[in-house]
C-alpha positions as CSV (number, residue, x, y, z in Angstrom):
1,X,-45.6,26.0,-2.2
2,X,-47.1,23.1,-4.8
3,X,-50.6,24.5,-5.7
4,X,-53.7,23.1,-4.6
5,X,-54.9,20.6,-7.3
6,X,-58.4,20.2,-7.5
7,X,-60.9,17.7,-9.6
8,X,-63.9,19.4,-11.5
9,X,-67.2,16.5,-11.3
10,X,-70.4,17.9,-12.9
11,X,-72.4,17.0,-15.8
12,X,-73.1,20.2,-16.7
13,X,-70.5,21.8,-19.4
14,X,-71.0,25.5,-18.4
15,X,-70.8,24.6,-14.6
16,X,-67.1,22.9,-15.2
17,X,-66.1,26.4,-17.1
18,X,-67.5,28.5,-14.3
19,X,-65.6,27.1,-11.8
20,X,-62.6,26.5,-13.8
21,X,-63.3,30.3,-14.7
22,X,-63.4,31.4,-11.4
23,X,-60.2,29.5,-9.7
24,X,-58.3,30.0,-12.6
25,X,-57.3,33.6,-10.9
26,X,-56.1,32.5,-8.0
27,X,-52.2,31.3,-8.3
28,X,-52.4,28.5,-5.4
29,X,-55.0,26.4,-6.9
30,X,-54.6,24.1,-10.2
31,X,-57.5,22.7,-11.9
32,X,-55.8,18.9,-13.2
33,X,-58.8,17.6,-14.5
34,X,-62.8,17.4,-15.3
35,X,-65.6,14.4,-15.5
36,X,-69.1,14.9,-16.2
37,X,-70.3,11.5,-14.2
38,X,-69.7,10.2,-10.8
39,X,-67.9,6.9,-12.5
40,X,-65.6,8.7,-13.9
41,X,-64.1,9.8,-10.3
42,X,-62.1,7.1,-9.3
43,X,-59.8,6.1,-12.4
44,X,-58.8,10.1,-12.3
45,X,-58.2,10.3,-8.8
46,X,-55.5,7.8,-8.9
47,X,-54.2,9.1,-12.3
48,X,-54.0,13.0,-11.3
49,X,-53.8,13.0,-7.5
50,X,-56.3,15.6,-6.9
51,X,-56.4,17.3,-3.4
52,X,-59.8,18.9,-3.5
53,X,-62.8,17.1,-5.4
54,X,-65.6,19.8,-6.2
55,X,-68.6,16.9,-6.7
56,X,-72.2,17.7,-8.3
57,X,-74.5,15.7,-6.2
58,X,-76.9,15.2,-8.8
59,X,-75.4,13.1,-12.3
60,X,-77.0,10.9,-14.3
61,X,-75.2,7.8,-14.5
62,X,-73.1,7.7,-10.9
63,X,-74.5,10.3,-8.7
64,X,-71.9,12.6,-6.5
65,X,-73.4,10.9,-3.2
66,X,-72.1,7.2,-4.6
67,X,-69.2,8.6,-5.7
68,X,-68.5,10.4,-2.2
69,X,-69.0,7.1,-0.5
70,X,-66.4,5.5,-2.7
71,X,-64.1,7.8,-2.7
72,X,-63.7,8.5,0.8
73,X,-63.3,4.6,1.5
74,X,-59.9,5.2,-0.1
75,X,-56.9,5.3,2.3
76,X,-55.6,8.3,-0.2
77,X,-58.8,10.0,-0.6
78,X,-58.9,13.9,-1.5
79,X,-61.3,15.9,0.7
80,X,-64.9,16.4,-1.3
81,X,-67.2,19.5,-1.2
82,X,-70.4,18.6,-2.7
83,X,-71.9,21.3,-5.1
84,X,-75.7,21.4,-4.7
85,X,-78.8,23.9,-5.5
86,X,-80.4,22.9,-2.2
87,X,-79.1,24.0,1.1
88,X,-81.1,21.5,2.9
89,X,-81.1,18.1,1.3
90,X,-81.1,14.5,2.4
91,X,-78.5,14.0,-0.4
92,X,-75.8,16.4,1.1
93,X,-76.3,15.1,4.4
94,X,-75.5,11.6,3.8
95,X,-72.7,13.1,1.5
96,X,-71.8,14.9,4.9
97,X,-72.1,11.6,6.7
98,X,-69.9,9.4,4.7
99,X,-66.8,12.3,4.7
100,X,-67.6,14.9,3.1
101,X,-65.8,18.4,4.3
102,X,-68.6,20.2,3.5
103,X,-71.0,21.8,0.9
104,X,-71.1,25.0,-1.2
105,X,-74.5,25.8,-3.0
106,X,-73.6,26.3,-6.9
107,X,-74.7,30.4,-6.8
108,X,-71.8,30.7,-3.8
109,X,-69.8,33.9,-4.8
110,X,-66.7,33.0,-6.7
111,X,-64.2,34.3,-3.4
112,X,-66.0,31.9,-1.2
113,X,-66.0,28.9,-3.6
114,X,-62.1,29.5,-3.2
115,X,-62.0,30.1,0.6
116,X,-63.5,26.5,0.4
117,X,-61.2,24.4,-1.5
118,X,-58.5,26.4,0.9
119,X,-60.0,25.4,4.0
120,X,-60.2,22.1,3.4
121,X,-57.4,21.5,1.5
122,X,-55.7,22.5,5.0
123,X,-57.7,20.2,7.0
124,X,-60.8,22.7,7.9
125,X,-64.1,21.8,7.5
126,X,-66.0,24.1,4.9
127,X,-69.4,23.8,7.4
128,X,-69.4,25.2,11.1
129,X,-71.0,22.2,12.7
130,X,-74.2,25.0,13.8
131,X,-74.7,24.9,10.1
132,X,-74.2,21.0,10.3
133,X,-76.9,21.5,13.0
134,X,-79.5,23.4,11.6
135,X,-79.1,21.0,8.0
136,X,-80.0,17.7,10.5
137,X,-82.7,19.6,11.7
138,X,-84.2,21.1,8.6
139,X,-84.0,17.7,6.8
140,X,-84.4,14.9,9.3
141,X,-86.3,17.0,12.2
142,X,-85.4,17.9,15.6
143,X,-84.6,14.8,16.9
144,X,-82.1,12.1,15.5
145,X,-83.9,8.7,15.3
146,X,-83.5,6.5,18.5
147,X,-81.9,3.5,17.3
148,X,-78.8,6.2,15.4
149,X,-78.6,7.9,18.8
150,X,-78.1,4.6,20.2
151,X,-75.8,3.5,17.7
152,X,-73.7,7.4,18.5
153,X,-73.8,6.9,21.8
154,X,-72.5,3.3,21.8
155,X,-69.5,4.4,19.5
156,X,-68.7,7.0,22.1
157,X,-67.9,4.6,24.4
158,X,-64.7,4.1,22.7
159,X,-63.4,7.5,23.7
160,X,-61.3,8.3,26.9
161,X,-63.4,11.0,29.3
162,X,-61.1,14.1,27.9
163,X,-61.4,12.6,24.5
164,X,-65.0,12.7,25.2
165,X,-65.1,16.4,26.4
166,X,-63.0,17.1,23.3
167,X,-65.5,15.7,20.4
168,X,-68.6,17.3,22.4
169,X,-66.5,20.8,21.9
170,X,-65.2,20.2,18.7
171,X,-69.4,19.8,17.7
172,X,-70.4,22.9,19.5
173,X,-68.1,24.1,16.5
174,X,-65.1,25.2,19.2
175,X,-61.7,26.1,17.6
176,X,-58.5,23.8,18.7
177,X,-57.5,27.3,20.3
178,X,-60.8,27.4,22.2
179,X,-60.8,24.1,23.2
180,X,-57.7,24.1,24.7
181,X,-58.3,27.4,26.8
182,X,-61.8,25.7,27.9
183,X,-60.2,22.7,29.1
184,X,-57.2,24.0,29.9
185,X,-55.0,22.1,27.3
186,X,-52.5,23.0,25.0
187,X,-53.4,23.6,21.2
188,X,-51.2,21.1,20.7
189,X,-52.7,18.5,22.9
190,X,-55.9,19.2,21.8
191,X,-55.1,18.7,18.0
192,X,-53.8,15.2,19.6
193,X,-57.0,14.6,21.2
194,X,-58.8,15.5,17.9
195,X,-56.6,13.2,15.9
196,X,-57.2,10.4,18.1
197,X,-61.2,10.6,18.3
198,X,-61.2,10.6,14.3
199,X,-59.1,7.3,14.9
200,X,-60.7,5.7,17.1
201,X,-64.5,6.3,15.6
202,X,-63.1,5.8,11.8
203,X,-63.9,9.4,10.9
204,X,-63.2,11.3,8.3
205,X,-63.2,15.2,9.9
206,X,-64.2,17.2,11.9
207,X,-68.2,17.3,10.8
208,X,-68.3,14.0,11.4
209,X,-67.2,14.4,14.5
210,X,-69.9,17.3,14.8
211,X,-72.7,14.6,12.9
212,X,-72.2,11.9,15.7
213,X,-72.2,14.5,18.4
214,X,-75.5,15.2,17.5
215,X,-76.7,12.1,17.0
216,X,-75.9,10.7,20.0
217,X,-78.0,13.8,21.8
218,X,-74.9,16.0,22.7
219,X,-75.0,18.7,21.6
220,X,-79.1,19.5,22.9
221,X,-79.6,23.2,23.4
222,X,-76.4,24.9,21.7
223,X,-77.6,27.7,19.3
């Protein structure tokens, strides 16, 4: 199996070596390259093909929340875990927003730093959408704005009534295996379903999915 190749962004020195340091033991993951600055990101994405993008969301020049943006804009773009000190920030939200997997905080024990880049490197979102949750809440208060929950709930209307029932599930943080024993689908069908809702709302994953379930007032109540 072809490792995992993953793209080092921070502008601190010591926290490239730590990382590098710390996946350097682990035989399915390849470091292919470094940048200290957000603007470095896109010229070494298409020259080393990264699949995993570990982004600083502070940097001096281009910060990792710009760079996200871009980057995710690409039809060919890696999956991005944004490295922050903060576990609640307005800056790793929007991050999370415009397609982000998820975020690690930068004193995240070296195993689960790793467990990370292999969940989303297989299409898993590093954050459970309850975590997603409790972030929106911590930073923006309980209640998304009104015109964003009218703006969710107007995208919505582009899903089919199962499709519907399957993005509501999918932000309670509900497992394809779950899902499809709730609604009494196959996993198969159900990874369909989920495939088709990223399509037709132009999302990235499966926290997005979890993001706009929220905003649009969904997901009201679940713990």
């Amino acid at each position: 199996m072809n490792p995992i190749r993953v793209l080092l962004v921070d502008d601190d020195p010591l926290v490239r070596a730590g990382l590098s340091f710390m996946m350097g033991g682990a035989d399915d993951i390849e470091i292919v390259g470094e940048a200290a600055d957000g603007s470095h990101v896109a010229p070494l994405i298409a020259e080393l093909r990264p699949h995993v993008v570990l982004m600083d969301i502070r940097m001096p020049t281009m910060d990792g929340l710009a760079a996200t943006e871009a980057l995710r804009k690409r039809p060919d773009a890696p999956e991005v875990i944004v490295l922050t000190t903060f576990h609640a920030d307005e800056q790793v939200l929007r991050a999370l927003r415009a397609g982000a997997a998820g975020f690690v905080l930068k004193d995240t024990p070296p195993a689960e730093i790793v467990a990370a880049v292999r969940a989303v490197a297989a299409g898993e979102p590093v954050l459970s959408p309850t975590v997603t949750q409790q972030l929106i809440t911590q930073v923006t208060g309980v209640d998304p704005q009104q015109g964003r929950r009218e703006r969710a709930l107007e995208r919505l209307t582009l899903l089919g009534e199962r499709e519907r029932e399957v993005a509501v599930a999918v932000g309670r943080g509900a497992s394809n295996a779950d899902i499809a024993a709730e609604l009494y689908l196959s996993v198969a069908t159900v990874k369909a379903h989920v495939s088709r809702v990223l399509t037709k709302l132009d999302l990235n994953n499966r926290v997005q999915i979890a993001l706009l379930a929220h905003d649009a007032g969904l997901l009201d109540g679940v713990e």
